[in-house]
Every structure is written in structure tokens, then in C-alpha cells.
N, CA, C and O of each residue as an XYZ file, in Angstrom:
588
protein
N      39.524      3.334     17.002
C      39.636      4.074     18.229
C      40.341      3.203     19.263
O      39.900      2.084     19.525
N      41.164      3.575     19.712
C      42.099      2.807     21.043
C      41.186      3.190     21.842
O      40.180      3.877     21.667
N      41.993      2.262     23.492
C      41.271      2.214     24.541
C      41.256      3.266     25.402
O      40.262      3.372     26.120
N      42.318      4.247     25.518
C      42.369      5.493     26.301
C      41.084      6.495     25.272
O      40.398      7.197     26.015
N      40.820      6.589     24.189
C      40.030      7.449     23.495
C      38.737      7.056     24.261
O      38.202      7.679     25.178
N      38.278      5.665     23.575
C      37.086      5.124     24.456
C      36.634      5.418     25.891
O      35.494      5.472     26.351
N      37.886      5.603     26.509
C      37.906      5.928     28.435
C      37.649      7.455     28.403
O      36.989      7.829     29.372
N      37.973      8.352     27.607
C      37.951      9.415     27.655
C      37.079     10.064     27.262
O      36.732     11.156     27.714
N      36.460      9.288     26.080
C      34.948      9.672     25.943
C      33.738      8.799     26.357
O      32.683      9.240     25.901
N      33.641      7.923     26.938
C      32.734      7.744     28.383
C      32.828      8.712     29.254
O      31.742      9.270     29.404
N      33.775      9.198     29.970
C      33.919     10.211     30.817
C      33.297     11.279     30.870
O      32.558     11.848     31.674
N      33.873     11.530     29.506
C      33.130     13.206     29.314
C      31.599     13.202     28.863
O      30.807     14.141     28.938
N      31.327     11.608     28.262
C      29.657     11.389     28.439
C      29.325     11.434     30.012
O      28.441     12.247     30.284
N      29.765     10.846     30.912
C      29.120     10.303     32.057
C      29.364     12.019     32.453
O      28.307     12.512     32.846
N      30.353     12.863     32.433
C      30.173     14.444     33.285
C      29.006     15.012     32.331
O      27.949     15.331     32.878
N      29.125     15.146     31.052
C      28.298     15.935     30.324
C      26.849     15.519     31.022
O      26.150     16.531     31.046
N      26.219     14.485     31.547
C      25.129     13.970     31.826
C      24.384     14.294     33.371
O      23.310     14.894     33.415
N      25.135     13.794     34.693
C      25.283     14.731     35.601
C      25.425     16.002     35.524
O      24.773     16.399     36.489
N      26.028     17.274     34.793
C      25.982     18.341     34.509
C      24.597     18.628     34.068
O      23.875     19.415     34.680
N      24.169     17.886     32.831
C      22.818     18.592     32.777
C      21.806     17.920     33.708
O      21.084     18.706     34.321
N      21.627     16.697     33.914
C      20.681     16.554     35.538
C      21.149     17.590     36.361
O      20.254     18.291     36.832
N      22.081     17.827     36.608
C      22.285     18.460     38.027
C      20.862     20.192     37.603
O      19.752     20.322     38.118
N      21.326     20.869     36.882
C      21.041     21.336     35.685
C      19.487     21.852     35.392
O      19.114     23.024     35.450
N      18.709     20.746     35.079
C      17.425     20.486     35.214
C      16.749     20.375     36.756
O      15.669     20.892     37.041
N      17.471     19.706     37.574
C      17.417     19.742     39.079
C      17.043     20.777     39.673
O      16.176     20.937     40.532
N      18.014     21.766     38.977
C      18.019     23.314     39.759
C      17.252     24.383     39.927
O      17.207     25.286     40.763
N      16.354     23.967     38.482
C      15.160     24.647     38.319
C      14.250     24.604     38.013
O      13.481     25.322     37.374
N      14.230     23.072     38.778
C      12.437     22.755     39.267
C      12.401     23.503     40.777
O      13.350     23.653     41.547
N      11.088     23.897     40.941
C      10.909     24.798     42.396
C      10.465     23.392     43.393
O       9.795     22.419     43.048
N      11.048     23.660     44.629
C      10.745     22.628     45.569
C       9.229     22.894     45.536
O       8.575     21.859     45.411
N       8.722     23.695     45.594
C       7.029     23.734     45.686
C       6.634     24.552     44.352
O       7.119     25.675     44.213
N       5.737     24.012     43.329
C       5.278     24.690     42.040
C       4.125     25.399     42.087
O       3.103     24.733     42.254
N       3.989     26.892     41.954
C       3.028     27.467     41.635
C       2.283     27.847     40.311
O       2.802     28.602     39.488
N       1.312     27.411     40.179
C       0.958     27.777     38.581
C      -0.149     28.883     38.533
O      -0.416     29.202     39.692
N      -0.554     29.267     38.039
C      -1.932     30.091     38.319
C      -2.803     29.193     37.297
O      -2.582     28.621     36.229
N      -3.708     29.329     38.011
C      -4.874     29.518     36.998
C      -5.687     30.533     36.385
O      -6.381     30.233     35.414
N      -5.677     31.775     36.875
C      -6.439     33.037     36.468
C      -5.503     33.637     36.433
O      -4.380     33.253     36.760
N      -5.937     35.084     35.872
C      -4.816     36.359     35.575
C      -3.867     36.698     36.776
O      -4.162     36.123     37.824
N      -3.000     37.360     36.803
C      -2.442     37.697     38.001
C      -1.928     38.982     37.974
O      -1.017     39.395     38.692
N      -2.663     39.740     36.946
C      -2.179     41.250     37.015
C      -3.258     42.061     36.676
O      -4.044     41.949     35.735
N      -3.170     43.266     37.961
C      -4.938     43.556     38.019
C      -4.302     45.369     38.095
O      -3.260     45.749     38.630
N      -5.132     46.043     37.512
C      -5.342     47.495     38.501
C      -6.926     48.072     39.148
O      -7.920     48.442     38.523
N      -6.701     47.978     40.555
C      -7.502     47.867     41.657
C      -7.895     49.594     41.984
O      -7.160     50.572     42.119
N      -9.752     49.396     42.046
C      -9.920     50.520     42.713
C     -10.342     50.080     44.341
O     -10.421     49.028     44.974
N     -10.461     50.873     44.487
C     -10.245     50.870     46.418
C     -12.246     49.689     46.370
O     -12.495     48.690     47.044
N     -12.966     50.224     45.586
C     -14.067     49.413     45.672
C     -14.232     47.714     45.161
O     -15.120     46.883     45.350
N     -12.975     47.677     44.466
C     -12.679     46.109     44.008
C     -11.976     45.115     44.828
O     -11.019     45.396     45.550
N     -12.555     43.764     44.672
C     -12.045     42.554     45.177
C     -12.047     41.766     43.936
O     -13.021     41.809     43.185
N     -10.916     40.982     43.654
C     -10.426     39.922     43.414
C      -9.905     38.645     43.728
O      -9.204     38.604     44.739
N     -10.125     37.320     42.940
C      -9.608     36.250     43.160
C      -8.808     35.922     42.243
O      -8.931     35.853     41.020
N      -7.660     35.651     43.205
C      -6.439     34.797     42.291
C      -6.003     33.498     42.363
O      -5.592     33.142     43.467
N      -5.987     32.750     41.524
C      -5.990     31.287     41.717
C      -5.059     30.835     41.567
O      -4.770     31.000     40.382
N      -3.657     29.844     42.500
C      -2.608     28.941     42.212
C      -2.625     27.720     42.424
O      -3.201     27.392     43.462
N      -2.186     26.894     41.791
C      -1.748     25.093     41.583
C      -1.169     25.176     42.607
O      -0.751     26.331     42.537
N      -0.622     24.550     44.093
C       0.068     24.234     44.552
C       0.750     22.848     44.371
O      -0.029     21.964     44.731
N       2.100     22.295     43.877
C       2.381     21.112     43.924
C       4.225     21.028     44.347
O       5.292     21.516     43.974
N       3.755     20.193     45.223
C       4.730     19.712     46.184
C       6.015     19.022     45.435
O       5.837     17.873     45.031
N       7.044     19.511     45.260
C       7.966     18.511     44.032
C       9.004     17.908     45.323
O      10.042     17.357     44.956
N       8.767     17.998     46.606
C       9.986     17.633     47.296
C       9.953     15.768     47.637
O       8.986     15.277     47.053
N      10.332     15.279     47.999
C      10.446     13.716     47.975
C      10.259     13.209     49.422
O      10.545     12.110     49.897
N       9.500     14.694     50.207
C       8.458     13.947     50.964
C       7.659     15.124     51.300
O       7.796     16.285     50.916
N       6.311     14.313     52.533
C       5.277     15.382     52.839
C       5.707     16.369     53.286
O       6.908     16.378     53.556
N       4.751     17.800     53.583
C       5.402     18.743     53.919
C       4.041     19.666     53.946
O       3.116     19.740     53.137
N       4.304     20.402     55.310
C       3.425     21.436     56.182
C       3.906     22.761     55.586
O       5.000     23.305     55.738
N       3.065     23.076     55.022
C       3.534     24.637     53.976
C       2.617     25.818     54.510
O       1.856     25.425     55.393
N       2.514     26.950     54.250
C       1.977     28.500     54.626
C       2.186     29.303     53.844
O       3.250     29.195     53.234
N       1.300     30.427     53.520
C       2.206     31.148     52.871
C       2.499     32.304     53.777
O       2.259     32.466     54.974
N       3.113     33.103     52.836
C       3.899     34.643     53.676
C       2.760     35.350     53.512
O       2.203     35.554     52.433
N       2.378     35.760     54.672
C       1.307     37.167     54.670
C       2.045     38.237     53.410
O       3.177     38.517     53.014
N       0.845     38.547     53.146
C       1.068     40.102     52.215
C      -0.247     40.721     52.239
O      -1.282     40.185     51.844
N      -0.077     42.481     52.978
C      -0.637     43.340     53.177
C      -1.859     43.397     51.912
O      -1.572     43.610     50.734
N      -3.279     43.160     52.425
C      -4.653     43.027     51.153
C      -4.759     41.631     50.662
O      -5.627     41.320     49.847
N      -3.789     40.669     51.199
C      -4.343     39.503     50.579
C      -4.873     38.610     51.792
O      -4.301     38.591     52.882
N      -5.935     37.926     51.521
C      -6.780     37.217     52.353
C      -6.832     36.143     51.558
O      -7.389     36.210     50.463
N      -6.143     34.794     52.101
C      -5.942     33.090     51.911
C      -7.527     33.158     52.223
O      -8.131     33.681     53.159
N      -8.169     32.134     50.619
C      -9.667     31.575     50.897
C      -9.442     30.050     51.223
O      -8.715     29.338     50.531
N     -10.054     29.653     52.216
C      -9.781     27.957     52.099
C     -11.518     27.452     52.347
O     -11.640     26.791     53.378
N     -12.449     27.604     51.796
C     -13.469     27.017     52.032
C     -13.697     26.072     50.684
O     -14.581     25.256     50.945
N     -13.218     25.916     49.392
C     -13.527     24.678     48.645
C     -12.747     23.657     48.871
O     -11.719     23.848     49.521
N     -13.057     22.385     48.395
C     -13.124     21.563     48.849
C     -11.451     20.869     48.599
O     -10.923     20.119     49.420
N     -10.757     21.340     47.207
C      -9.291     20.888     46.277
C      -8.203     22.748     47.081
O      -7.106     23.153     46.695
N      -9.316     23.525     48.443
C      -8.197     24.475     48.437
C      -7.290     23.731     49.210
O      -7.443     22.572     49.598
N      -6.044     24.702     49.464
C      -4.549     24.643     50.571
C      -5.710     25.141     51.857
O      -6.753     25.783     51.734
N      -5.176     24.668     52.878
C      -5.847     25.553     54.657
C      -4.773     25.932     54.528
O      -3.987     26.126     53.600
N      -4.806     26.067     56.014
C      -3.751     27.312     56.436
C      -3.699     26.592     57.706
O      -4.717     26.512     58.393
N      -2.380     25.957     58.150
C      -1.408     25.295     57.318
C      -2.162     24.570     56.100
O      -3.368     24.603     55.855
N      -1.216     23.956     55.449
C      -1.582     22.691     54.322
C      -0.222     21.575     54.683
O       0.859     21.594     55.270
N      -1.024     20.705     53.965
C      -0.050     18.986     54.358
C       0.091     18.865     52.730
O      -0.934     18.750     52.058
N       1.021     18.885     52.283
C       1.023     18.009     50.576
C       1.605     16.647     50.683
O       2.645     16.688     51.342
N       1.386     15.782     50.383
C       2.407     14.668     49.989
C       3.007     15.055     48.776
O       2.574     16.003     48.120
N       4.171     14.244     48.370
C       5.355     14.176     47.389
C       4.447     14.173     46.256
O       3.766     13.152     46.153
N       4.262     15.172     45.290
C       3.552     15.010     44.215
C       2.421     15.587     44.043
O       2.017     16.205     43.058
N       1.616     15.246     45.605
C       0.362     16.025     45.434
C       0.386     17.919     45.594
O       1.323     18.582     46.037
N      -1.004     18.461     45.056
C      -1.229     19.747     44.562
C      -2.662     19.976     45.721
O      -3.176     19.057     46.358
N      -3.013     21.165     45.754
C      -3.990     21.904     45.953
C      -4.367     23.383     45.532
O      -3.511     24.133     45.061
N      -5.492     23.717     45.693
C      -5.703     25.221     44.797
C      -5.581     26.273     45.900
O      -6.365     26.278     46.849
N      -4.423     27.315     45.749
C      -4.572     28.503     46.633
C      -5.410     29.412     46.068
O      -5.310     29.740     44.886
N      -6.159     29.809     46.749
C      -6.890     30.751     46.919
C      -6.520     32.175     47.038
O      -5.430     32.196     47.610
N      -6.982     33.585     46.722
C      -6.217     34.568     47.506
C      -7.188     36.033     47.135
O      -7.239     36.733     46.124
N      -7.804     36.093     48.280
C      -8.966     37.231     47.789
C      -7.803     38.824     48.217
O      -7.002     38.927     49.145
N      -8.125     39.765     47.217
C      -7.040     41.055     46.882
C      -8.382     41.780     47.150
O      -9.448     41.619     46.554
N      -8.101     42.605     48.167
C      -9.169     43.885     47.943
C      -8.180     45.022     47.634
O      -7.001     45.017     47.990
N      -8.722     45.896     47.007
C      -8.362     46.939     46.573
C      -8.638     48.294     47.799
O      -8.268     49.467     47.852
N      -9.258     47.638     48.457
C      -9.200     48.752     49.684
C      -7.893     48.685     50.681
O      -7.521     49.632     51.374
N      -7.413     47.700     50.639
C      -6.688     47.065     52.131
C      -5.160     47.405     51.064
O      -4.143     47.439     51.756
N      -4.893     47.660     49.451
C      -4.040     47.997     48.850
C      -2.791     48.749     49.390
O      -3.162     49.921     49.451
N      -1.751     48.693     49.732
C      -0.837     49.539     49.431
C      -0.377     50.690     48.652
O      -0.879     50.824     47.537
N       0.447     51.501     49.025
C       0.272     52.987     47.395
C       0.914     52.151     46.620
O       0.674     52.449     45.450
N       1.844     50.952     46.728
C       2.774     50.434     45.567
C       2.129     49.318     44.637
O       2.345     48.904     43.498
N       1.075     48.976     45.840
C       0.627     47.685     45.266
C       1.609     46.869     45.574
O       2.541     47.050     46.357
N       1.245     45.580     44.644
C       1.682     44.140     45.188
C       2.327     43.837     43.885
O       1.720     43.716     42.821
N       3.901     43.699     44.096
C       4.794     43.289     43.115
C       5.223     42.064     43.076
O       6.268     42.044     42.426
N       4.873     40.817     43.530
C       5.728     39.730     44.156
C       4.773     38.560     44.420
O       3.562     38.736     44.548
N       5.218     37.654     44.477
C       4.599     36.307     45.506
C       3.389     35.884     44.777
O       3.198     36.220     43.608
N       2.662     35.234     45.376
C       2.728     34.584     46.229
C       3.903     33.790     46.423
O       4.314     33.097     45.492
N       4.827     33.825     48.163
C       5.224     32.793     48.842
C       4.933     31.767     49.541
O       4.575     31.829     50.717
N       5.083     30.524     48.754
C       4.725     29.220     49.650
C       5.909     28.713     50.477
O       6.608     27.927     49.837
N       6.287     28.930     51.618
C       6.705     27.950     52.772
C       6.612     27.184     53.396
O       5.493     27.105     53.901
N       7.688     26.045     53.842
C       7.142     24.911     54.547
C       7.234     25.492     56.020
O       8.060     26.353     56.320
N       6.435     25.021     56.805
C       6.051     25.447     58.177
C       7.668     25.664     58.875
O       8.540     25.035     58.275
N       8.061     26.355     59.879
C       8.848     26.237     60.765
C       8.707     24.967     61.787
O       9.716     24.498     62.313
N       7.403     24.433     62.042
C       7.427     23.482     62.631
C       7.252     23.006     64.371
O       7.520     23.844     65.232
N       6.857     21.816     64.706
C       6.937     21.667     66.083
C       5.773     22.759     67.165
O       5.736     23.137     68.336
N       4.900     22.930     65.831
C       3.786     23.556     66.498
C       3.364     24.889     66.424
O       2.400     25.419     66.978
N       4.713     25.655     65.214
C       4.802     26.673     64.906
C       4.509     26.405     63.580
O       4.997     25.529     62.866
N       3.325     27.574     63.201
C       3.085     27.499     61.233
C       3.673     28.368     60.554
O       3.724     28.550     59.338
N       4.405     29.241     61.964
C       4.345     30.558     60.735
C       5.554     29.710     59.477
O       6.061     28.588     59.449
N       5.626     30.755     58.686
C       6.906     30.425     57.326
C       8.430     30.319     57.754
O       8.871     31.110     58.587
N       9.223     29.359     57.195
C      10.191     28.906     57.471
C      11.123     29.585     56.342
O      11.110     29.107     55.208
N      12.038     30.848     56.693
C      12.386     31.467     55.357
C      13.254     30.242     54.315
O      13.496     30.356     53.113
N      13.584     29.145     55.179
C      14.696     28.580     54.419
C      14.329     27.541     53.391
O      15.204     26.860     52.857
N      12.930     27.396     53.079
C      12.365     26.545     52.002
C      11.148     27.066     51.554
O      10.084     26.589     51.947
N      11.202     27.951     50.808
C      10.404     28.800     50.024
C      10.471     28.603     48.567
O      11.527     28.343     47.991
N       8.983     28.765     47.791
C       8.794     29.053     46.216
C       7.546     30.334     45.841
O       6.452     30.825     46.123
N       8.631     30.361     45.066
C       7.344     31.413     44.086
C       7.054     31.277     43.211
O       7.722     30.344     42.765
N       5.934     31.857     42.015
C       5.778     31.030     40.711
C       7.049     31.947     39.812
O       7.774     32.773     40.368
N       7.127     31.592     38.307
C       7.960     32.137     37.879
C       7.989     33.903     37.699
O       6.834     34.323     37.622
N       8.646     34.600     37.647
C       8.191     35.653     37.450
C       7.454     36.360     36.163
O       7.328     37.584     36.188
N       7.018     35.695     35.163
C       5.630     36.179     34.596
C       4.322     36.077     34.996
O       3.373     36.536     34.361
N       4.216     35.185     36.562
C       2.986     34.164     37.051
C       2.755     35.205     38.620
O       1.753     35.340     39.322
N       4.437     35.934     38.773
C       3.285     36.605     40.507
C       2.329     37.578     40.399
O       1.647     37.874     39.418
N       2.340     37.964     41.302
C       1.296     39.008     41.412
C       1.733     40.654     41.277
O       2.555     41.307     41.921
N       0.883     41.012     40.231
C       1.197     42.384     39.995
C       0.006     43.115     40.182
O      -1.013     42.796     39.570
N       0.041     44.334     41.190
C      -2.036     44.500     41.729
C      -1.440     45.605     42.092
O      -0.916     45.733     43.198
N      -1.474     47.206     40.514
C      -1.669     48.623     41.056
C      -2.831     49.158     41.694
O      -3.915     48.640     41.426
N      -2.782     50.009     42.407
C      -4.162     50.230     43.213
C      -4.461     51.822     41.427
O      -3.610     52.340     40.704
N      -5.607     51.951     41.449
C      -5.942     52.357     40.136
C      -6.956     53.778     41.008
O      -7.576     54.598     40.331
């Protein structure tokens, strides 16, 4: 092998490599939701449910998160590993969202979507910041027909 071959295939090693980091990069979620319990229910108007998510922080620093209101869901924060409302994660660290669903407070469509975790808007404001948002994957949100 000559020396232009050698130069030419380093190259296309060193792009092929950045390409797939870049790649893998793209679809890790800045904030990871996992569940822990089911997340697809059909609700009579007399039922409440709990739905349980991993929160973990993948960004490469701390960060003041919320989630997006959605019509019937009520954020629980009284154990001890939940998210409050706000929440602080450091780089790495997780907490458990909480999310009590009544079936009374339901919509006719129900709940197709989300949970959304946002990092705060900030400076004293919690509400959600649309521009750094996650959701879990879409086999993991929430699907809740009213029954």
C-alpha cells in the first residue's frame, strides 16, 4: 500500500467515526425518561392511577427541570427519591416522577403523549422552557382512554 492509500484511508476512518459519534449523540435524550410501571391504562371516571418515570439528567451540567402540565395529571412529590416541582438534577443524577391520572379530571381523547420534562425558563420563573425538552420514547408515554 503507498502513502496516498494509507492517507486516504485514515480519513475515511477518522469521518466514518465522528459520523457515527455524532450519530449516537443524537439520540440520547438531553433528559431520560424510563418508566417503571405500565403506561397505558383505560380509565373509568371512578379510577386513579400511578405512573412512574426515571428521571435522568444526560446534559453535562445541573439543571432546574418541570414538567408540562397535562389536563388529569397531578405531579406526586411526597417520597423521598421523587422530582418536586421544580427539580435540580446534577449531570447524571435521576429521580422518580410521580404522576397521579384520575379518570375523572380525563379528557374525551384521553392522554396521548408525554410526559414532558423541561428545564425551567429560569431567573425565578419555573414554568417550562419549550426549547429543552424530553419525552420517553414513544412505546414509554402515556396512553390513558377514558373507558
Amino acid at each position: 500500500m503507498n502513502w496516498k492509500s494509507l492517507k486516504f484511508l485514515g480519513m475515511s476512518a477518522g469521518f466514518l467515526f465522528i459520523m457515527l459519534t455524532s450519530c449516537v449523540a443524537a439520540v440520547t435524550p438531553k433528559f431520560a425518561l424510563t418508566p417503571t410501571t405500565v403506561t397505558s391504562f383505560k380509565l373509568r371516571p371512578s379510577d386513579t392511577v400511578i405512573v412512574r418515570y426515571r428521571v435522568t439528567n444526560n446534559t453535562n451540567s445541573a439543571r432546574a427541570l418541570t414538567i408540562v402540565p397535562v389536563a388529569g395529571v397531578t405531579q406526586i412529590i411526597g417520597n423521598a427519591d421523587a422530582c418536586r416541582r421544580p427539580f435540580v438534577l446534577g449531570k447524571g443524577h435521576s429521580c422518580v416522577l410521580s404522576l397521579r391520572i384520575s379518570g375523572a379530571q380525563l379528557t374525551a381523547s384521553g392522554i396521548h403523549g408525554g410526559p414532558t420534562v423541561c428545564k425551567t425558563i429560569g431567573r425565578g420563573d419555573s414554568n417550562p422552557d419549550p426549547y429543552l425538552c424530553s419525552q420517553p420514547p414513544s412505546p414509554n408515554i402515556l396512553h390513558v382512554n377514558p373507558n
